[in-house]
Backbone as CSV, one residue per row, in Angstrom:
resi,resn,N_x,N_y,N_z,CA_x,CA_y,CA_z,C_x,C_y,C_z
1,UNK,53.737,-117.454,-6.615,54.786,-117.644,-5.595,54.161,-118.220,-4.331
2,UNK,54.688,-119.344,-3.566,54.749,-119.695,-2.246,54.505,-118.746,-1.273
3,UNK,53.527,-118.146,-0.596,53.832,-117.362,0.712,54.557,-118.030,2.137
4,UNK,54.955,-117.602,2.791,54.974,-118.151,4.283,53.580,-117.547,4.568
5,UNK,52.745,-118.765,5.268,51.201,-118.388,5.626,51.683,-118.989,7.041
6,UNK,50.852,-118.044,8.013,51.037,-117.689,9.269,49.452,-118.274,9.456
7,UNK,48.983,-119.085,10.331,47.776,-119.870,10.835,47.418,-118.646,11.377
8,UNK,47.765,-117.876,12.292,47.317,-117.101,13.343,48.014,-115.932,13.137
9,UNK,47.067,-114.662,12.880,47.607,-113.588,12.866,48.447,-112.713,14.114
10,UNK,48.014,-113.585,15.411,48.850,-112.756,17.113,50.050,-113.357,16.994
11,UNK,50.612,-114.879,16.066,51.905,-115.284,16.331,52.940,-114.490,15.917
12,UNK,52.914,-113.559,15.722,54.097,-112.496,15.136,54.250,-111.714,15.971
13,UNK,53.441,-111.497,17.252,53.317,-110.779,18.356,53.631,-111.750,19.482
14,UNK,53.958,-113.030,19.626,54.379,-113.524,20.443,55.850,-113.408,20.728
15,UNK,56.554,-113.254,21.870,57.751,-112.498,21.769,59.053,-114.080,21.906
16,UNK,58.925,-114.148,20.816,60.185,-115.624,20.444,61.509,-115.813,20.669
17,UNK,61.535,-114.238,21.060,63.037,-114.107,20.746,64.031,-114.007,21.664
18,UNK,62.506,-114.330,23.040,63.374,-114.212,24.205,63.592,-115.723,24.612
19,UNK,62.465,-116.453,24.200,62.996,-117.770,24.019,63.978,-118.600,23.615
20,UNK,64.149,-117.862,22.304,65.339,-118.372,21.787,66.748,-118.097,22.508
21,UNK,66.579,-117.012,22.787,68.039,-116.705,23.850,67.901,-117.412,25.206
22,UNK,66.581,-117.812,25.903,66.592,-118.746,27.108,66.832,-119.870,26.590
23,UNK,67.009,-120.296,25.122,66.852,-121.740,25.170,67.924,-121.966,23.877
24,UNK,69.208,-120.895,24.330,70.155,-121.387,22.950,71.026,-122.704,23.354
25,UNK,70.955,-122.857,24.418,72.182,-124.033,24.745,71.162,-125.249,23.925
26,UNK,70.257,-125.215,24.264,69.046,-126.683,23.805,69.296,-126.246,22.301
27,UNK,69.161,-125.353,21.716,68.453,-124.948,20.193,70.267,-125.670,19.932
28,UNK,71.174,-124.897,20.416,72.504,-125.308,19.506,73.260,-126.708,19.915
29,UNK,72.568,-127.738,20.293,72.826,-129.008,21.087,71.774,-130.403,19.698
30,UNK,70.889,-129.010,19.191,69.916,-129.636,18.388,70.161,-129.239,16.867
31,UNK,70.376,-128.428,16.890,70.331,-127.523,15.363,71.782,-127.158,14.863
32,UNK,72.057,-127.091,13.912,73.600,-126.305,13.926,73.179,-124.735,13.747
33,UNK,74.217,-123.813,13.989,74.007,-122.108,13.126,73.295,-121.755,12.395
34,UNK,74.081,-123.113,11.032,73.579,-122.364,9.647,71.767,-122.374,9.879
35,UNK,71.659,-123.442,10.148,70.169,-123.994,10.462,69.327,-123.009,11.229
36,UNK,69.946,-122.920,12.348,69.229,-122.272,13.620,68.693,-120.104,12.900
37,UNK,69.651,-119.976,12.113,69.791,-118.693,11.244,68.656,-119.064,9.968
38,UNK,68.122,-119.860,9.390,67.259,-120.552,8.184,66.492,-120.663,8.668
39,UNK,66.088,-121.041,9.888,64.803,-121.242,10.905,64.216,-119.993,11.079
40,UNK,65.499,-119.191,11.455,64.784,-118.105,12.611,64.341,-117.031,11.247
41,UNK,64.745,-116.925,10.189,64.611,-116.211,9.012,63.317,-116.472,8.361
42,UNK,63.229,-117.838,8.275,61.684,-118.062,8.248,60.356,-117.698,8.928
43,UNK,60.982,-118.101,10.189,60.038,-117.542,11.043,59.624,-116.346,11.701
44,UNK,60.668,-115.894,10.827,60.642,-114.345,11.325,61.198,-113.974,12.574
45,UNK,61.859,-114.751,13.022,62.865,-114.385,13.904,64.298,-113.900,14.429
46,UNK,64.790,-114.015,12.959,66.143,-114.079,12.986,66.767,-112.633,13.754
47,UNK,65.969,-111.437,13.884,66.687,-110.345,14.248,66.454,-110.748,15.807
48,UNK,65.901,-111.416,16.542,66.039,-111.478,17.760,67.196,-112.431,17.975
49,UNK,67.845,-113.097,17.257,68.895,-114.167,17.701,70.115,-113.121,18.649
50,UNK,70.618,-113.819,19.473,71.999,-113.563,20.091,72.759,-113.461,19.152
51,UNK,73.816,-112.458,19.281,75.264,-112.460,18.713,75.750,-113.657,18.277
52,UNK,75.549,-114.775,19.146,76.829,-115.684,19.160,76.173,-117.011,18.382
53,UNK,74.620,-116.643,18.221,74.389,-117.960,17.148,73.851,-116.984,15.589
54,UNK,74.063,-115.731,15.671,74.119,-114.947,14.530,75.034,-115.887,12.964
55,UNK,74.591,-115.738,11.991,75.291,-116.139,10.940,74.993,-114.890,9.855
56,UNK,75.940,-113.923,9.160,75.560,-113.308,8.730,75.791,-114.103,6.659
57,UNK,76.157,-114.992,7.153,76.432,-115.785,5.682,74.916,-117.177,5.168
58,UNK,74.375,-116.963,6.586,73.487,-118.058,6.614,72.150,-118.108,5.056
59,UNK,71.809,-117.133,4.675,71.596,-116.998,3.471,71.705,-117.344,2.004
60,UNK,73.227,-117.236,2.162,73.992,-117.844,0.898,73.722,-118.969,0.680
61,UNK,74.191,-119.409,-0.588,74.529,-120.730,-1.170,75.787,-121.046,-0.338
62,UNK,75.407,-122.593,-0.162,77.323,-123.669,0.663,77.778,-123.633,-0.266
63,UNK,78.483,-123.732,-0.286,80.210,-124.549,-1.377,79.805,-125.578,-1.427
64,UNK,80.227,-126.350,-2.620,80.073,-128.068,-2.562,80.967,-129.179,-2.342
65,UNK,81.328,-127.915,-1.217,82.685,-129.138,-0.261,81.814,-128.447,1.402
66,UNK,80.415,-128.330,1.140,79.745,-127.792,2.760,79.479,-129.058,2.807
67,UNK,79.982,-129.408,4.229,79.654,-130.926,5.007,78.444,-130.950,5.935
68,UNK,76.892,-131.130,5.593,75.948,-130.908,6.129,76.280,-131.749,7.921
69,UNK,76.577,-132.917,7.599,76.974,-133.763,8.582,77.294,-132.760,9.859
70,UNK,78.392,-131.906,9.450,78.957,-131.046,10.531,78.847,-129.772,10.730
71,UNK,78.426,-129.125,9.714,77.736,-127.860,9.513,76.481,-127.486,9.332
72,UNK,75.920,-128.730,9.410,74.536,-128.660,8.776,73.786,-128.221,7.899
73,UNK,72.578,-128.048,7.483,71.747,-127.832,5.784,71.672,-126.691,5.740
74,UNK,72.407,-126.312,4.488,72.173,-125.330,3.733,71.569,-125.111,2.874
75,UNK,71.731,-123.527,2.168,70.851,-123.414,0.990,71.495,-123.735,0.045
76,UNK,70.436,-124.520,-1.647,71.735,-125.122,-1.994,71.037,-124.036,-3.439
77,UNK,72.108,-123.911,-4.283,70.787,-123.728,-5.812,70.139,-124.505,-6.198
78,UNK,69.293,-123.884,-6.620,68.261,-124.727,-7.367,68.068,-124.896,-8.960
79,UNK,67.655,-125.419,-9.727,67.395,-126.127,-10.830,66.967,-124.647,-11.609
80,UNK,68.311,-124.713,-12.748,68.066,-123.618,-13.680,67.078,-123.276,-14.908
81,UNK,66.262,-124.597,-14.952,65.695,-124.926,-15.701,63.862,-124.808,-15.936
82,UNK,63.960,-124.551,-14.123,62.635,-124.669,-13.154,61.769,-123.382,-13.570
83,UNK,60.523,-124.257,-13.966,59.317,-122.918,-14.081,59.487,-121.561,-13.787
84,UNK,59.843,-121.964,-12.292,59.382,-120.354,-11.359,60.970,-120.320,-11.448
85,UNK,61.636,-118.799,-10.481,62.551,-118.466,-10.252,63.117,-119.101,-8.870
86,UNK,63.906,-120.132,-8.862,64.389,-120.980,-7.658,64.984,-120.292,-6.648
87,UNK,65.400,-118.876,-6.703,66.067,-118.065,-5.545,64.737,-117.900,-4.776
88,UNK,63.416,-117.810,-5.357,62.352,-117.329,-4.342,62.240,-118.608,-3.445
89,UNK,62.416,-119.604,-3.827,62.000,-121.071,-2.975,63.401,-121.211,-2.167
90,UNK,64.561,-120.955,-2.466,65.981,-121.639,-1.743,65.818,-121.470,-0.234
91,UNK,65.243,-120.678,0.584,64.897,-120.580,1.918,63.903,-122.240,2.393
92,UNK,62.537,-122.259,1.503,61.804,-122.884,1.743,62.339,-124.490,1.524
93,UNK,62.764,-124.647,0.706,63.996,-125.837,0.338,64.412,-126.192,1.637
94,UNK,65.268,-125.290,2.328,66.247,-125.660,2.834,65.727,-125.920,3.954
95,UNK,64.254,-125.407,4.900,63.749,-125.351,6.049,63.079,-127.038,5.312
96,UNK,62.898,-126.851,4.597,62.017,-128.391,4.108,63.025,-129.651,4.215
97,UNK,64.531,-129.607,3.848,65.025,-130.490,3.830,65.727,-131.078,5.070
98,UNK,65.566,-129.465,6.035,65.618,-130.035,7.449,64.401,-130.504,8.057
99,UNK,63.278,-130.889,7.757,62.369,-131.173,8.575,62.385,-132.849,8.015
100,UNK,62.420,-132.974,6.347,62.113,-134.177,5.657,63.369,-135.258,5.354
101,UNK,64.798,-134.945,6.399,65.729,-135.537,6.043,66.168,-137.175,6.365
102,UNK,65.045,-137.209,7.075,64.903,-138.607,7.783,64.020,-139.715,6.900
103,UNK,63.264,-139.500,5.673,62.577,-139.858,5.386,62.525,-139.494,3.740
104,UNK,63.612,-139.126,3.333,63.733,-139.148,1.568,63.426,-140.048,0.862
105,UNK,63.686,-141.405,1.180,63.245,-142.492,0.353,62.169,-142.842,0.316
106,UNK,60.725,-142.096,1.174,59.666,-142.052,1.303,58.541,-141.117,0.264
107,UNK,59.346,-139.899,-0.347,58.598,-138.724,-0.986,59.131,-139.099,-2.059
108,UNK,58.256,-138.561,-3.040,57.707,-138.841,-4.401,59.128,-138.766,-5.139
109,UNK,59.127,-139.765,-6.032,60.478,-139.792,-7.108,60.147,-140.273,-8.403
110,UNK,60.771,-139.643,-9.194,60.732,-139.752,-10.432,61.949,-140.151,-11.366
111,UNK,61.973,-140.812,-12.394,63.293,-141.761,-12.635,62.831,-141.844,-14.353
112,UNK,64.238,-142.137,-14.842,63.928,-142.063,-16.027,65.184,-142.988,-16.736
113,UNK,65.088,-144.321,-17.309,65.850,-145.208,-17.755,66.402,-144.818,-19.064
114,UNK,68.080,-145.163,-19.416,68.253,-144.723,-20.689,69.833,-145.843,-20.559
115,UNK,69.116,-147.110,-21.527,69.928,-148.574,-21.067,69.695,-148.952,-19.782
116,UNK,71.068,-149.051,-19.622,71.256,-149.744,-18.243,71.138,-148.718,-16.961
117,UNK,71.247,-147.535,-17.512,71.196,-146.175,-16.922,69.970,-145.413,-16.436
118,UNK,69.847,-145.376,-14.381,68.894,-144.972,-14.212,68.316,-143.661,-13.258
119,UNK,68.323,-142.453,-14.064,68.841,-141.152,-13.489,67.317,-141.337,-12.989
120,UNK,67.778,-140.270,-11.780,66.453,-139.919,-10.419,66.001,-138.573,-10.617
121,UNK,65.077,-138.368,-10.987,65.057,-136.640,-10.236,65.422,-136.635,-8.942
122,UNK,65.177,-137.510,-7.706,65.341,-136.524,-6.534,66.681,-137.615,-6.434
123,UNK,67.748,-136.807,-5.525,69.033,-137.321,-5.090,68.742,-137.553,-3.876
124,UNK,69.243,-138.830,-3.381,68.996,-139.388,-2.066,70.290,-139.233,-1.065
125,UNK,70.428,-138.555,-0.210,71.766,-138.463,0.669,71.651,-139.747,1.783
126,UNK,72.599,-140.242,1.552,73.210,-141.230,3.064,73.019,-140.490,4.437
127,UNK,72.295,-140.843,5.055,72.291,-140.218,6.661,73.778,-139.998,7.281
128,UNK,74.479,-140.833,7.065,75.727,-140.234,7.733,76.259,-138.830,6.609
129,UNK,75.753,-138.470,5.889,75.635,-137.165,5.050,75.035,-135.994,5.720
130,UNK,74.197,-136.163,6.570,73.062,-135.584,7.739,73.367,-135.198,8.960
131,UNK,72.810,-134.215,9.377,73.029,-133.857,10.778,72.416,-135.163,11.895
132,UNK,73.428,-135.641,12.942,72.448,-136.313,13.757,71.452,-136.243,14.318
133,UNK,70.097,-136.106,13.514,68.823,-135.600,14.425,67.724,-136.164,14.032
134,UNK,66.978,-136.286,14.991,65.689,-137.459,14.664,64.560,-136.453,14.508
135,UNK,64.031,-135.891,13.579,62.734,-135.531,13.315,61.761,-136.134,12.863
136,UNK,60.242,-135.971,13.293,59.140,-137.139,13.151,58.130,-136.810,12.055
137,UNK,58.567,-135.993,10.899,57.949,-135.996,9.730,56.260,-136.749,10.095
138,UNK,55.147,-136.057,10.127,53.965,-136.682,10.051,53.252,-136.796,8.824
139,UNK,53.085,-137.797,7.715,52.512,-137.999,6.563,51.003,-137.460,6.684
140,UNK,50.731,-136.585,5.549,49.024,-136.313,5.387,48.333,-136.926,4.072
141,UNK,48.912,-136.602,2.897,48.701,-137.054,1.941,49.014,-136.776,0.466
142,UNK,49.214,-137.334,-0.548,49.703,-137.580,-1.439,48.934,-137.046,-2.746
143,UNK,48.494,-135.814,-3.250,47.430,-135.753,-4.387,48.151,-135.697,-5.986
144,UNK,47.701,-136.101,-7.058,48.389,-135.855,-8.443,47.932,-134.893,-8.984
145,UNK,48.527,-133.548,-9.070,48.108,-132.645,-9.538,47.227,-132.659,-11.213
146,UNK,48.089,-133.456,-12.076,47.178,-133.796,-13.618,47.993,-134.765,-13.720
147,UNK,47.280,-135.599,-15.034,48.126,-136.069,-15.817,48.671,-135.683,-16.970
148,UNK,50.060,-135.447,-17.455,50.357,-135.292,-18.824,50.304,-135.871,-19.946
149,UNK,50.853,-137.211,-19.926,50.688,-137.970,-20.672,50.466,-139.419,-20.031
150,UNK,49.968,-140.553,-20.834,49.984,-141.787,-20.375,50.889,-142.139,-19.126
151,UNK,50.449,-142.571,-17.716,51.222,-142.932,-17.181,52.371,-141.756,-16.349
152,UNK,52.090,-140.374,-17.105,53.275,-139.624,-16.335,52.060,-138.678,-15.162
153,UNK,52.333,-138.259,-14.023,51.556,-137.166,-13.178,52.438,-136.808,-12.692
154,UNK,51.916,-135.675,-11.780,52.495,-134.458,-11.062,52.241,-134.683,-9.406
155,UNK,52.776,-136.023,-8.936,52.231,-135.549,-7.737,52.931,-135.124,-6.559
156,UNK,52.255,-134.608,-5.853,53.144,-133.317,-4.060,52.469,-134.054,-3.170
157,UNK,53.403,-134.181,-2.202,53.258,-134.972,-0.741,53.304,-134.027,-0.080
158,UNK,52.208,-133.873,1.171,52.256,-133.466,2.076,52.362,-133.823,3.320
159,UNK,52.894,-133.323,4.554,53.736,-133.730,5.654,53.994,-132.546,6.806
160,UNK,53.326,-132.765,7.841,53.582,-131.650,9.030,54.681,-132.154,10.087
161,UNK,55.243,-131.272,10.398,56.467,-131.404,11.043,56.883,-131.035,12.039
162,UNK,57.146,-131.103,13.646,57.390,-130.424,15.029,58.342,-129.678,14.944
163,UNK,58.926,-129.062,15.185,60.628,-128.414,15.630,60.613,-128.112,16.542
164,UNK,61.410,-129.485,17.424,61.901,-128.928,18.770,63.151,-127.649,19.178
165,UNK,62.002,-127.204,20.737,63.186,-125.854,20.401,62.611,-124.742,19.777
166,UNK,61.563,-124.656,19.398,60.441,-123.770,18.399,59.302,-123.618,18.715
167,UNK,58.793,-124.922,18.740,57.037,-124.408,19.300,56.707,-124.485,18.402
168,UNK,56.771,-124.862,16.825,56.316,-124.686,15.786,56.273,-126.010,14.754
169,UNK,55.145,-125.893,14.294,54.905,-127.225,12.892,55.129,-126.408,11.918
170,UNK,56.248,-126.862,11.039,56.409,-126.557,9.523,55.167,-128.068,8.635
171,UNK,54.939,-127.515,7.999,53.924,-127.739,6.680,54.995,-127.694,5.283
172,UNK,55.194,-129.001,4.657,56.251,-129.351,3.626,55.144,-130.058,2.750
173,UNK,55.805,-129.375,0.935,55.403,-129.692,0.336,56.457,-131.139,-0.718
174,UNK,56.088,-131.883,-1.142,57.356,-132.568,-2.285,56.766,-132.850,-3.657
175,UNK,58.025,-132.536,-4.539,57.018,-133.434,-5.409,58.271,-134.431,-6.188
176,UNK,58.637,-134.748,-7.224,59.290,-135.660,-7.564,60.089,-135.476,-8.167
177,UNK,60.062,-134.148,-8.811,61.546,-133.702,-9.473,61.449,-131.784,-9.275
178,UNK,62.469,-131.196,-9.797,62.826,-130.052,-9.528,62.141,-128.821,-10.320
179,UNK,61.580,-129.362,-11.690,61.005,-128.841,-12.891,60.208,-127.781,-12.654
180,UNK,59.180,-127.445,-11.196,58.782,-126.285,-11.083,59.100,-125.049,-10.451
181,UNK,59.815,-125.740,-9.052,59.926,-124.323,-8.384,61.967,-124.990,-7.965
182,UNK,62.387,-125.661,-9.117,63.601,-125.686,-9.154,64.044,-126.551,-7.907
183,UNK,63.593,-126.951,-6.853,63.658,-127.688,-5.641,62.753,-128.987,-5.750
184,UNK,62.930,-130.382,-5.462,61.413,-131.302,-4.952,60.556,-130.813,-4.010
185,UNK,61.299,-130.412,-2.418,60.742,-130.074,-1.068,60.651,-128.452,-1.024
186,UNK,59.995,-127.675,-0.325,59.410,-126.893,0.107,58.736,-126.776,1.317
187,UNK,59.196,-125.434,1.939,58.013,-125.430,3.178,56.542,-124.748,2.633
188,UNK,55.468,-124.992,3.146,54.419,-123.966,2.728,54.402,-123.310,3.927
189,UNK,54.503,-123.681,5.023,53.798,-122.375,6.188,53.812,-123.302,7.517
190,UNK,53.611,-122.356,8.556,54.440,-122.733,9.652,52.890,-122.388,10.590
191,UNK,52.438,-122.949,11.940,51.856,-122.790,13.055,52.052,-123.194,14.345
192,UNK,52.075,-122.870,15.066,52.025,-122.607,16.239,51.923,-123.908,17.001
193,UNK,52.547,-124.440,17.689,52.316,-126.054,18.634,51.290,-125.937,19.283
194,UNK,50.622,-125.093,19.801,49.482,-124.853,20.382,47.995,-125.372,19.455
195,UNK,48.123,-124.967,18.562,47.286,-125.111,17.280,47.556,-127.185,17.179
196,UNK,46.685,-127.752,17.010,46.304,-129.401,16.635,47.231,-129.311,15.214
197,UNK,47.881,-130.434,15.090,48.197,-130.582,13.497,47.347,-130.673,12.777
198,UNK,46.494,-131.248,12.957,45.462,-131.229,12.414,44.874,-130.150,11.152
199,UNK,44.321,-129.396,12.354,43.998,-127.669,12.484,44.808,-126.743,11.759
200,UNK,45.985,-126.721,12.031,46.887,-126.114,11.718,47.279,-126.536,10.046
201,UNK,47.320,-127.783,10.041,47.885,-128.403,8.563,46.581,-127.915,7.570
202,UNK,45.154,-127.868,8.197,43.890,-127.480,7.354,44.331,-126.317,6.669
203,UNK,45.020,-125.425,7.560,44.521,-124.024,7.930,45.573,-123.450,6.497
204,UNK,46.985,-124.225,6.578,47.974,-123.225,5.479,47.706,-124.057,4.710
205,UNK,47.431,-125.430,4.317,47.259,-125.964,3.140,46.253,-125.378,2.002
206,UNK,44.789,-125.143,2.491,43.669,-124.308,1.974,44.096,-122.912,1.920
207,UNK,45.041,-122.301,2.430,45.551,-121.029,2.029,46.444,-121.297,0.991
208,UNK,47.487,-122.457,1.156,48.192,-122.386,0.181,47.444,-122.714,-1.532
209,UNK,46.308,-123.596,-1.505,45.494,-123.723,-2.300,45.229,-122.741,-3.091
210,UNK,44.816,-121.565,-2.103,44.046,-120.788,-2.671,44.856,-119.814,-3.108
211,UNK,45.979,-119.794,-3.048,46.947,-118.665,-3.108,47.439,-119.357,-4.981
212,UNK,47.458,-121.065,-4.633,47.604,-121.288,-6.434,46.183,-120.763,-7.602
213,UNK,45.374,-120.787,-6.779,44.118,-120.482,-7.330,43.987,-119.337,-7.768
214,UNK,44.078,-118.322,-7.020,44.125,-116.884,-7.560,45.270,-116.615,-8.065
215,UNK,46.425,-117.238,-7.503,47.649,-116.352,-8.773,48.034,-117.039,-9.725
216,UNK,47.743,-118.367,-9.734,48.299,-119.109,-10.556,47.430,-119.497,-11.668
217,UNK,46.023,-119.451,-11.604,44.599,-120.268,-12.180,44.737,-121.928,-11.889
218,UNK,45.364,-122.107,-10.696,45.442,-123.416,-10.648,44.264,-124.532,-10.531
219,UNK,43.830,-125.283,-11.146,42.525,-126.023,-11.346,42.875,-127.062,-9.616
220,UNK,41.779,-127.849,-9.628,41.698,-128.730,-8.314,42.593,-130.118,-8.960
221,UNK,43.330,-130.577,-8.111,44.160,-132.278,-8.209,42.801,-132.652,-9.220
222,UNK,43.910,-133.735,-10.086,43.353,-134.989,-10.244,42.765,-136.004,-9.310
223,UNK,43.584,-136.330,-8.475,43.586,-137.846,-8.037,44.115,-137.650,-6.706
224,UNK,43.670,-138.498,-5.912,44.135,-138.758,-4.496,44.959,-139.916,-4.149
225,UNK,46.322,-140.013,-4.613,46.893,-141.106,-4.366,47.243,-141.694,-3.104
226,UNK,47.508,-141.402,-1.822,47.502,-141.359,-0.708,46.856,-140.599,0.518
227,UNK,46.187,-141.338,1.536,45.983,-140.111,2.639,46.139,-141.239,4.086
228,UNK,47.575,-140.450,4.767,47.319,-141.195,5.705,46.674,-140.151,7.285
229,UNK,46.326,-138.927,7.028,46.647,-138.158,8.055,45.236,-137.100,7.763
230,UNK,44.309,-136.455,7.926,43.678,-135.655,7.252,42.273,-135.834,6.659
231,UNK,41.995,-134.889,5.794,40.480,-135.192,4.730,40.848,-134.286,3.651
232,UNK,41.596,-134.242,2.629,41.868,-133.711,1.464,40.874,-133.197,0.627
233,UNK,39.438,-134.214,0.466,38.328,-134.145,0.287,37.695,-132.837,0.328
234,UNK,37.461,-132.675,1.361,36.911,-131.821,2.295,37.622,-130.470,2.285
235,UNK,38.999,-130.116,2.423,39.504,-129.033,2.346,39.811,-128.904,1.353
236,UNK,39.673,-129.681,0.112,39.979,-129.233,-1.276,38.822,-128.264,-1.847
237,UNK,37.059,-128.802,-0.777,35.886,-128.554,-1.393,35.604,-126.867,-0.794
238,UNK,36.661,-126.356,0.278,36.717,-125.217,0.442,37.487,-124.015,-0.473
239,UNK,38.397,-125.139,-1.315,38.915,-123.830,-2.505,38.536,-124.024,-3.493
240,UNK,38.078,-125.401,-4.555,37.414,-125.692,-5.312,36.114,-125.730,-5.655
241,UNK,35.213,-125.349,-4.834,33.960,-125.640,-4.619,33.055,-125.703,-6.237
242,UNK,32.199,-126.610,-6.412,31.789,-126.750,-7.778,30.237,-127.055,-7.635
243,UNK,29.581,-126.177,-8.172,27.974,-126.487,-7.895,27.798,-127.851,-8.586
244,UNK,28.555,-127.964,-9.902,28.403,-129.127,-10.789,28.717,-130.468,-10.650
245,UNK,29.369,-130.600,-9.341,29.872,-131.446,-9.310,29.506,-132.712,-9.267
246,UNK,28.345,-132.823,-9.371,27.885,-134.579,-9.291,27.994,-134.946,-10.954
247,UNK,27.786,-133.745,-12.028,28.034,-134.160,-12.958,29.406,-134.638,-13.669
248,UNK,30.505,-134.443,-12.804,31.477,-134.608,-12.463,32.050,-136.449,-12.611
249,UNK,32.867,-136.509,-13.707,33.143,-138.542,-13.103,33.712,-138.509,-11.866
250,UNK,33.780,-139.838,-11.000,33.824,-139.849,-9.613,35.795,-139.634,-10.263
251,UNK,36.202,-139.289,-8.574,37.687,-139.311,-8.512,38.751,-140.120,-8.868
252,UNK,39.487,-140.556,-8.581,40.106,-141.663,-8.274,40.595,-141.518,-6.994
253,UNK,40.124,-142.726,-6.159,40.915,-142.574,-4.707,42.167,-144.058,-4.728
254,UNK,42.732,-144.237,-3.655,43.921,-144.555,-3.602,43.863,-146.328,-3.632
255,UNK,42.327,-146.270,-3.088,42.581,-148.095,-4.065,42.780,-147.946,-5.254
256,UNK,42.153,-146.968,-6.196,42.533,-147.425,-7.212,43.928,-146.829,-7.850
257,UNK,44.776,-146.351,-7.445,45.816,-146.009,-8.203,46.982,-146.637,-7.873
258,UNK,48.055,-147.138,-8.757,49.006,-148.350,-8.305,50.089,-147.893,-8.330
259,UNK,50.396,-146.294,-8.694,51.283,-145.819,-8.024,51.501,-145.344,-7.039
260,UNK,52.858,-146.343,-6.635,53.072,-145.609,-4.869,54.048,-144.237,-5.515
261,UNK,53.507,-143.024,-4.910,54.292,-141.848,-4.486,55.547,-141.840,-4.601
262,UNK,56.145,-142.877,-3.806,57.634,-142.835,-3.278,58.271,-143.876,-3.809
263,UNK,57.718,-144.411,-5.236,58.688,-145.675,-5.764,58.482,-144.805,-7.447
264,UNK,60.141,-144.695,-7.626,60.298,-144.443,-9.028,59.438,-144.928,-10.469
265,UNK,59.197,-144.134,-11.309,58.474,-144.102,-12.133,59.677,-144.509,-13.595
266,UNK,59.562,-145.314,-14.302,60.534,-145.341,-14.611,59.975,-145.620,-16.763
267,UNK,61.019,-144.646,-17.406,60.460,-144.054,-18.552,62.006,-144.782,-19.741
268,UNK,61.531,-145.039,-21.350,62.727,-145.353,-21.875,62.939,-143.598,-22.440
269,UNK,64.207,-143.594,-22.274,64.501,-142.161,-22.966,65.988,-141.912,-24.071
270,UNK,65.845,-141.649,-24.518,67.229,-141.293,-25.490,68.121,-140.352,-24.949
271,UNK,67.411,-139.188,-24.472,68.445,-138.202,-23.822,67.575,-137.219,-22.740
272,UNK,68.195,-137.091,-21.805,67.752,-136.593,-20.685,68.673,-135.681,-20.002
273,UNK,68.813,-134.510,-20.707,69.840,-132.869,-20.162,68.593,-132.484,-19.094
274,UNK,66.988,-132.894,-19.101,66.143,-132.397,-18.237,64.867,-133.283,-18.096
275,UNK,64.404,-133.724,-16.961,63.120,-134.415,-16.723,62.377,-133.765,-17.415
276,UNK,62.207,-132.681,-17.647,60.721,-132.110,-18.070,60.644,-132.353,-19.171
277,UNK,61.958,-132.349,-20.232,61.364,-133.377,-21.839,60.459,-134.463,-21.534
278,UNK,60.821,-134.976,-20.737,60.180,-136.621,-20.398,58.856,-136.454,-20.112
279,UNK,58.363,-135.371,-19.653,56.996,-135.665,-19.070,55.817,-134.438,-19.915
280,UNK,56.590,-133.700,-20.113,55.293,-132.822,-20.844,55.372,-131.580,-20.126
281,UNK,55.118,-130.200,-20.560,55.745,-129.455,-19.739,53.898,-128.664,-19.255
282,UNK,54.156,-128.774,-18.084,53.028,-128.332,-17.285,53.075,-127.009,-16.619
283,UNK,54.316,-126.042,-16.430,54.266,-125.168,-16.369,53.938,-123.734,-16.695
């Protein structure tokens, strides 16, 4: 399972909640309810909210007549099909799809042709579908977890994120279809504006690493398909560490791999009730 990883153990002792009540006119000028209630739940704030931006429904699943546009992002379900149990991720989803909503056609997609017919794993919403808000998504980098078969991988984008109104960088994970934790996006963990992105993005990523490592037996990426932000390298060699490694074939770094991340992968298929026939099941 995903933790929320906290960079700094005093930020839970910083008192947020008086902020948030000095600064609800800004927070609800920026955020809608449902949102501002998904935020503060994450962050562990939600019992300090005011009465009046309280949502005691904010939790739930929307209806699929919820107009994000005007109500803003909710939690939605997730993919019944998905490895893990998708109720544990529907929080992290939903803080993820508010940070990454500006920039969907950018994170990893996966596609699968059958004729003329060309289904997506990830669904792309029209911005006028969206709350009006400009968030500045910062790209770090792009790794392929394995390959399954010829041509198919697993890869998660990573991306740190401001929230104004917060004080806080969310840390988002993507990957290209829903098949593991029932969602593409995810938050991994949240720090402090004070803290460098940098710093901060080191700090929960190598936790989150290590958290696949011990509970999961998760081995180190394949491949480094992108890095625009970071040293992946380097903080991978703090959870992976391998005495052997020169005996090791070299990596692949991102000259050499000719898939871009964020441009569909595209497969012939006969029938497709689920991506994960298509690719090999890695879970």
């Amino acid at each position: 399972m995903i933790r929320r990883l906290f960079v700094c153990p005093d930020l839970m002792r910083v008192p947020k909640g008086k902020r948030i009540m000095s600064k609800q006119n800004e927070i609800s000028k920026f955020y809608q309810r449902r949102e501002i209630n998904l935020l503060a739940e994450y962050l562990g704030r939600r019992d300090t909210l005011p009465a009046s931006l309280h949502d005691p429904k904010a939790l739930n699943p929307v209806p699929k007549d919820w107009d994000e546009a005007k109500q803003g992002i909710g939690i939605h379900e997730g993919a019944p099909w998905a490895c893990q149990d998708a109720t544990q991720y529907a929080l992290s989803n939903a803080v993820a799809r508010i940070c990454l909503s500006t920039i969907q056609e950018h994170l990893p997609q996966f596609a699968v042709c059958r004729g003329d017919e060309v289904k997506l794993g990830r669904k792309i919403k029209e911005l006028r579908e969206l709350p009006e808000r400009i968030l500045l998504p910062l790209p770090l980098f792009t790794i392929n977890w394995a390959n399954t078969a010829p041509g198919l991988c697993w890869p998660e984008a990573y991306h740190v994120t401001h929230l104004p109104e917060w004080d806080v960088y969310i840390v988002t994970g993507s990957q290209d279809s829903d098949e593991i934790y029932g969602y593409e996006d995810f938050a991994i963990g949240w720090f402090d504006e004070r803290t460098t992105p940098l710093h901060g993005a080191r700090e929960v990523l190598i936790s989150y690493w290590e958290n696949l490592r011990d509970e999961w037996s998760q081995e180190r990426w394949e491949e480094l398909l992108d890095v625009h932000f970071g040293d992946p390298e380097e903080w991978t060699n703090e959870v992976w560490a391998s005495e052997d490694e020169e005996d090791e074939p070299p990596r692949k770094t991102p000259t050499d791999v000719t898939r871009n991340a964020g441009s569909a992968l595209t497969l012939e298929a006969d029938d497709v009730p689920s991506l994960r026939k298509e690719r090999g099941d890695y879970c």
